[in-house]
C-alpha positions in Angstrom: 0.0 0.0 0.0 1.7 3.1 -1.3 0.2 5.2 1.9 2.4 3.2 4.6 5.6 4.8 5.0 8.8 2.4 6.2 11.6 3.1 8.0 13.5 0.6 6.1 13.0 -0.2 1.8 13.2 -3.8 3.2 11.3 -4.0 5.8 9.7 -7.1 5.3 12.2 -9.0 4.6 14.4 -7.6 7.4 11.4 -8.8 9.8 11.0 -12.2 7.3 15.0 -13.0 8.7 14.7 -12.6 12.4 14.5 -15.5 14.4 11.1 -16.1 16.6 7.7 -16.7 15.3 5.9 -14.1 16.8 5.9 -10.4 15.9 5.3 -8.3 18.8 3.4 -5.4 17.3 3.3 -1.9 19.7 0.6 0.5 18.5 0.6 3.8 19.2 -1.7 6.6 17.6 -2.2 9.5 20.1 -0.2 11.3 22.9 -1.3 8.6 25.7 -1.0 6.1 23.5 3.1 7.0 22.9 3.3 7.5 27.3 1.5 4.2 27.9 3.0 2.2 25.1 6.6 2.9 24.8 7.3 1.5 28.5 6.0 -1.8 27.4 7.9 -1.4 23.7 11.1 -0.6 25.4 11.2 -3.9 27.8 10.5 -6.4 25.2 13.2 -4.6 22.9 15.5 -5.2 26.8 14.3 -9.4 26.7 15.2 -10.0 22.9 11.8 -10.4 21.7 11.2 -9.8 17.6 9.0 -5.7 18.1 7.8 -3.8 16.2 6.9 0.1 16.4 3.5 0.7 14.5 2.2 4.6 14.6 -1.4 5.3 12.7 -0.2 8.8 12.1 -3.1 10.1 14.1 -1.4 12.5 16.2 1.0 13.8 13.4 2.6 16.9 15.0 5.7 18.3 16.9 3.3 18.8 20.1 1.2 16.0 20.2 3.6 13.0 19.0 7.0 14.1 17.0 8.1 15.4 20.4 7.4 13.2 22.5 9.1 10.1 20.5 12.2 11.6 20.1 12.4 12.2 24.5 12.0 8.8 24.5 14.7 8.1 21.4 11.8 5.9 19.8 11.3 5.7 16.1 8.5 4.0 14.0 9.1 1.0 12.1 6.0 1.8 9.9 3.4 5.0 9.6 0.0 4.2 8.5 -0.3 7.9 7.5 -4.1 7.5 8.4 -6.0 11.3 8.1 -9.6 11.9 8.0 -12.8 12.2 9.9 -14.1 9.2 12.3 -15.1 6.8 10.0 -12.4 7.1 7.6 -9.8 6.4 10.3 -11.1 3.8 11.2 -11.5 2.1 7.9 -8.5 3.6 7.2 -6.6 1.6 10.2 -8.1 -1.6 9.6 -7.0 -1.7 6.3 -3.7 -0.3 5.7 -3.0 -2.8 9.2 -4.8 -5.7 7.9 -2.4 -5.6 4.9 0.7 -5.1 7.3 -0.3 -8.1 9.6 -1.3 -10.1 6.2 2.2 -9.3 4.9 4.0 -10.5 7.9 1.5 -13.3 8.2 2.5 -14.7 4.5 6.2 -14.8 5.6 5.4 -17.0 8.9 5.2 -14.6 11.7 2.3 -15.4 14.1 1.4 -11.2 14.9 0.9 -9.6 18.7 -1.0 -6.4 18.6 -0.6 -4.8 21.5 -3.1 -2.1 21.5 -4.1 0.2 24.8 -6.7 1.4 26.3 -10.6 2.7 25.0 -8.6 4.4 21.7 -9.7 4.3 18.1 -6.3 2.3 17.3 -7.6 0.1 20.0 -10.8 -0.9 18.9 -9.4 -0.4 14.6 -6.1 -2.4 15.1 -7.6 -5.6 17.5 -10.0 -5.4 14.2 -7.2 -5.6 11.1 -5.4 -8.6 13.8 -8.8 -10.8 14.3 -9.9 -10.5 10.7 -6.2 -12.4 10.1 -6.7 -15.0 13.4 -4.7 -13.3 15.8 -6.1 -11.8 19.4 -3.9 -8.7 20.7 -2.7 -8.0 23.9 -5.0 -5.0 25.3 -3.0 -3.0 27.5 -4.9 -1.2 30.2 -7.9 -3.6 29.6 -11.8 -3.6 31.0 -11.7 0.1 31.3 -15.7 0.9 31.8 -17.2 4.3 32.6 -19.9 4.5 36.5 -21.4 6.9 36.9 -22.5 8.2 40.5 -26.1 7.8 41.6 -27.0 11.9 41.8 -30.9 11.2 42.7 -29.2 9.5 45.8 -27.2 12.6 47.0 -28.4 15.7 44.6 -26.8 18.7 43.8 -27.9 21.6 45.6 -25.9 25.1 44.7 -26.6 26.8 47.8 -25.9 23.8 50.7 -23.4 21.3 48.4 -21.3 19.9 51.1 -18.3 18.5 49.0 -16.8 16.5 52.1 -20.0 14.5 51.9 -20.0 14.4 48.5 -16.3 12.8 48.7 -17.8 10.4 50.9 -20.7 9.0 49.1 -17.9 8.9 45.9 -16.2 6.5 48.3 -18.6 3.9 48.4 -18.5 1.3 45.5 -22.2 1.0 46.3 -23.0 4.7 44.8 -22.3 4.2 41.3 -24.0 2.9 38.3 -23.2 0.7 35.3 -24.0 1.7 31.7 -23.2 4.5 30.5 -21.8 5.6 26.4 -19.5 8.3 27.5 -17.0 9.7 26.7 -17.2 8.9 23.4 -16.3 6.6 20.9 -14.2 5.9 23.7 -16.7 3.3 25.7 -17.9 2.1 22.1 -13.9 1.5 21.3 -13.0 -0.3 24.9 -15.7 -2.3 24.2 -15.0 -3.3 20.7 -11.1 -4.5 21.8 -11.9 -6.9 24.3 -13.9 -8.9 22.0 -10.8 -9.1 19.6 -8.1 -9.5 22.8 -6.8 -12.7 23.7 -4.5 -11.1 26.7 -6.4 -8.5 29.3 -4.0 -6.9 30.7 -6.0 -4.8 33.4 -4.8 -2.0 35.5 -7.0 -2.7 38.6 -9.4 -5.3 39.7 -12.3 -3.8 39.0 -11.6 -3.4 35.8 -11.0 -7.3 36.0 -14.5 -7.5 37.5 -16.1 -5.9 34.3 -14.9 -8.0 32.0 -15.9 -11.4 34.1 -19.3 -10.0 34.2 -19.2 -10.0 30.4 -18.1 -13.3 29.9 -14.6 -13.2 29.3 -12.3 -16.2 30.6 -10.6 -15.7 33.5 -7.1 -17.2 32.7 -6.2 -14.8 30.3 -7.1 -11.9 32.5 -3.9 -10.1 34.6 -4.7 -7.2 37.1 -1.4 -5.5 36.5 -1.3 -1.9 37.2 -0.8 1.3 34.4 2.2 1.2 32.4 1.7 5.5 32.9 3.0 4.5 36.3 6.6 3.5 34.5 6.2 6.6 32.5 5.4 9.5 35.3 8.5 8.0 37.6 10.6 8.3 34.8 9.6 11.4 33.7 9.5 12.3 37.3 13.5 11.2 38.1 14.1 13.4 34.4 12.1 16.4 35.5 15.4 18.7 36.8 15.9 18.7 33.3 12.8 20.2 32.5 12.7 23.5 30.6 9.1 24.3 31.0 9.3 27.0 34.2 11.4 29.0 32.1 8.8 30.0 29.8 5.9 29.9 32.7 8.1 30.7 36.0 5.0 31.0 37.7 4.1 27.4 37.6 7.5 26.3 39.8 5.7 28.4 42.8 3.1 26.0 42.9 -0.2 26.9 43.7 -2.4 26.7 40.4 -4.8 24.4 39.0 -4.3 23.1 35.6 -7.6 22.6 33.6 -7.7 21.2 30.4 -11.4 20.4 28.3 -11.1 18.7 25.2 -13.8 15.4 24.9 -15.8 16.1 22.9 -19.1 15.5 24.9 -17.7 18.9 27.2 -16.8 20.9 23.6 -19.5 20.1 21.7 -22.2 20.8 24.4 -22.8 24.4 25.3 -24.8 23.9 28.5 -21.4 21.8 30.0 -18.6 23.8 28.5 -20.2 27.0 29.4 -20.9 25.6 33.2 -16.5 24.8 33.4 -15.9 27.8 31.6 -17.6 30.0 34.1 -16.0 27.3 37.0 -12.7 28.9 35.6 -13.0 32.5 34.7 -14.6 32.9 37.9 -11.5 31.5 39.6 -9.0 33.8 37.4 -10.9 36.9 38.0 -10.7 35.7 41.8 -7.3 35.8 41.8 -6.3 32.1 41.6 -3.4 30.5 39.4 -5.0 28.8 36.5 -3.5 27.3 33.7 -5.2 26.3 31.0 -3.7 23.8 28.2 -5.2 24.4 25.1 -6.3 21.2 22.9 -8.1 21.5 18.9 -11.6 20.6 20.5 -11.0 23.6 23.2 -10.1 25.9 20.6 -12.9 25.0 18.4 -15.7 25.1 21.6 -14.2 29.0 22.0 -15.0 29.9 18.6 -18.2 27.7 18.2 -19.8 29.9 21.6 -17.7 33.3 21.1 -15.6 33.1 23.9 -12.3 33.1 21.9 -11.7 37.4 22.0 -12.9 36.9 26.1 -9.6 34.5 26.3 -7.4 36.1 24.9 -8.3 39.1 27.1 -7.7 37.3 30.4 -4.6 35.5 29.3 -3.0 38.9 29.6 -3.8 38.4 33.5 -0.3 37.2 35.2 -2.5 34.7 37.3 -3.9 32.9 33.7 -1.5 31.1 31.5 -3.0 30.0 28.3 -0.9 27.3 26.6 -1.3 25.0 23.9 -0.2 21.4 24.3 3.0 20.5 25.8 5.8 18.4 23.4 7.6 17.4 26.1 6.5 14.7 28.7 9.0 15.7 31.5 7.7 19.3 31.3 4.1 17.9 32.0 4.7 15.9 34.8 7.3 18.7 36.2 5.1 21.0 36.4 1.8 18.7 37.4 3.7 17.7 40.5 3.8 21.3 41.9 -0.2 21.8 41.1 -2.6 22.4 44.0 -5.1 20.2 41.9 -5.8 19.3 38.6 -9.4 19.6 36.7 -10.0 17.5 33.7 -11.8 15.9 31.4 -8.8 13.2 30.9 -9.2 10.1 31.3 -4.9 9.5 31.7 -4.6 12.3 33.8 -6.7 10.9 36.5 -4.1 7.9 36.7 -1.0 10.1 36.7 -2.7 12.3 39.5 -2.8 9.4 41.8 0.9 8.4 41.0 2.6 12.2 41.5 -0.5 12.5 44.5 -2.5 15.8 43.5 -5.8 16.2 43.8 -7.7 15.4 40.8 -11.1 16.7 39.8 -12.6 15.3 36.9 -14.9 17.4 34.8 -17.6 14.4 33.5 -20.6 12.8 35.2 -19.2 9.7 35.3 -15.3 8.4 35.1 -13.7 5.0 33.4 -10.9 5.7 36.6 -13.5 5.7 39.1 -11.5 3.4 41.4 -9.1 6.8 41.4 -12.7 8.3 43.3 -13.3 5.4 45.4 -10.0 5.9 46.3 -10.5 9.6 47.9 -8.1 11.2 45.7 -10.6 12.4 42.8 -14.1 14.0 42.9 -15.9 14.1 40.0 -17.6 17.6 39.0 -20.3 17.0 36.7 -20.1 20.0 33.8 -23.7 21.1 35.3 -23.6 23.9 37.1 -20.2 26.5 37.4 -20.6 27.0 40.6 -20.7 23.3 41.9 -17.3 22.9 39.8 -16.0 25.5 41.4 -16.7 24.9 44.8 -15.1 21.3 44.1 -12.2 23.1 42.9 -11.8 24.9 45.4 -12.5 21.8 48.6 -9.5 20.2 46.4 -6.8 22.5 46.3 -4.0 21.1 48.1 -6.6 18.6 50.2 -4.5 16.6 52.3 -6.4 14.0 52.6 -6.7 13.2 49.1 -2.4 14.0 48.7 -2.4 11.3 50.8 -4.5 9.0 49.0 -2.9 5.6 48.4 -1.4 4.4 45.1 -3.0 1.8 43.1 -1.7 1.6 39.8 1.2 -0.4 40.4 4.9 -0.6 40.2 7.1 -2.1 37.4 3.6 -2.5 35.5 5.9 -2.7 31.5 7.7 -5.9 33.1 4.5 -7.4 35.1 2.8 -6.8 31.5 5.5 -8.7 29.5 5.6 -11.5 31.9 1.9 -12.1 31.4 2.5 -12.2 27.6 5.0 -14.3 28.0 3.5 -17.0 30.6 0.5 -17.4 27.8 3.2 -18.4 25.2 5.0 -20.5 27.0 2.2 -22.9 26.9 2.2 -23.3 24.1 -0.5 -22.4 22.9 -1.6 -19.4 20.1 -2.6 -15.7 21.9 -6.3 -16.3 21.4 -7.9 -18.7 24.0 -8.0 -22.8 22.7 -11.1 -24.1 24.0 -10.2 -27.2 23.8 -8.2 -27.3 26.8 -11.6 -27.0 28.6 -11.8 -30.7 27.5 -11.1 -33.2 30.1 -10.2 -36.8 28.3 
């Protein structure tokens, strides 16, 4: 296919020559996608193992992907160069992959995708493997969205106690199965397991969704995150960070970083207006705010004529407006000096909970909501500005939920590749035989 780019003229045949039969294939797509993936790409490169680098070409640019691979000295193997709207991505994934994985398949190679999370490339690139007889390897598996039970608290302006509101996100007992957002990302999680042969789940409750669908046990591994790997590295690297010398206000401390960009907040006015006004209320109060600036946050300014009211507070000192990071080290630098965090992120949730900052995330429901069961994120439903606010506000610098505990794991790359690697060792192929159900 002339719209696949290789790093190599001969790259088939360079694979064709390697000893081992199976092709370890590492997707990545997207700006989590390269955090969460390379970890996991890096130690099988470490035990000898035939990888490959695959990139869709989704995230294309210096901010969102080029970046970001060369921090982590990471270069594609192959680009699927995939551009579009939704559907043709998707189509567009499955096929040029397909023909990859059919390629490889021709020359004897028995193909891993390791795809992550509730992504497009996830739900696309388990598709182009199955269609050829091979199950992936879903990193960060059984991710489902609960949503809290609001008839059973309510959400009174005038009297919202957010301690109690913490509280009753505590309980397991106070959420509710079910729900479509964000989306496609619920459709996408979905639409991966079904083609995985390897969960590889960050917590057990994410293991507890998928055995309530009907997936087997025995290829199911509570893990951790691989972002855990990522954030302590980036972490140790952060003195090397360059990013308070352009924002010197940020190394104080004391800010809240928002960022908006699913699309369910953007294309909504009623929600984005309601964080908006949770914000600008916050600036004009004096508060550090910084604000990263994403395409669908950008567009949701334009589409409801708030992108002249912007630019007029960014020239407060106390707002810093700020498109997209490149670097990874200057993220997590600077998120580890943040009072709190507000977001609509799914990833960001996770790598609050490792650094320990108060997270507030700006949905009605959360696919992390362990991180809220947890006490260390309270979910703000994009309702009512000055509910968000006031849960802002309860969060910044909370002690109690600094100090709530970790639960994404430690070495989660190598607990990962062991998993892979105790499935082949028996011998048997990556999806499930169920034949050795028999008993003769």
């Amino acid at each position: 296919m002339q719209e696949i780019t290789y790093r190599s003229d001969g790259f088939y045949d360079e694979i064709a020559a390697q000893e081992g039969k199976h092709v370890h294939l590492i997707m990545i797509a997207t700006k989590p996608d390269i955090i969460k993936q390379i970890p996991l790409y890096k130690e099988l490169k470490k035990r000898g193992h035939l990888v490959i680098l695959a990139h869709t070409g989704q995230h294309y640019d210096e901010n969102l992907s080029g970046g970001m691979l060369k921090e982590f000295g990471v270069e594609p193997d192959f680009n699927l160069n995939v551009r579009g709207s939704l559907h043709e991505v998707v189509s567009q994934i499955i096929g040029r992959l397909g023909y990859v994985i059919g390629e490889l398949k021709e020359r004897g190679k028995i193909v891993i995708p390791y795809v992550h999370g509730d992504t497009t490339t996830a739900m696309a690139a388990g598709n182009a493997g199955y269609c050829h007889g091979f199950a992936a390897a879903h990193v960060e598996a059984g991710i489902r969205t609960l949503t809290p039970r609001y008839s059973d608290f309510g959400l009174r302006t005038s009297d919202f106690d957010v301690a109690s509101w913490r509280k009753f996100l505590m309980d397991k007992a106070n959420w509710d199965r079910g729900s479509q957002e964000p989306y496609p990302e619920q459709f996408n999680t979905r639409c991966a397991e079904a083609g995985t042969g390897i969960h590889l789940a960050p917590v057990e409750l994410d293991k507890e969704f998928m055995l309530s669908e009907g997936f087997a046990e025995d290829r199911m591994f509570v893990v951790g995150n691989s972002v855990v790997d990522a954030t302590l590295e980036a972490l140790e690297n952060s003195k090397n960070a360059t990013i308070f010398e352009k924002f010197p206000i940020l190394e104080k401390g004391d800010f809240v970083r928002f960022c908006i960009h699913r699309r369910e907040n953007c294309i909504s006015e009623k929600r984005f207006m309601a964080i908006y006004e949770a914000m600008k209320s916050l600036i004009l109060d004096g508060r550090n705010v910084l604000l990263i600036s994403l395409f669908q946050t950008v567009a949701a300014f334009e589409r409801f004529g708030l992108k002249e009211e912007v630019e007029e507070l960014a020239k407060r000192e106390n707002f810093v407006y700020s498109p997209v990071w490149s670097q990874y080290t200057d993220v997590i630098a600077a998120m580890n000096k943040a009072a709190v965090c507000a977001t609509d992120s799914g990833s960001m949730q996770e790598e609050m909970n490792v650094l320990g900052v108060p997270c507030v995330t700006l949905r009605f429901g959360s696919d992390r909501s362990e991180s809220a069961m947890n006490g260390g994120n309270l979910i703000a439903p994009p309702s009512d500005g000055a509910v968000i606010k006031k849960i802002v506000e309860y969060a910044w610098d909370n002690e109690e939920m600094r100090k709530a505990p970790k639960i994404y794991g430690e070495n989660v790359s190598a607990k990962c590749i062991d998993a892979v690697e105790s499935v082949l060792e028996k011998g048997e192929g990556v999806f499930r035989d169920d034949s050795a159900r028999l008993k003769m």
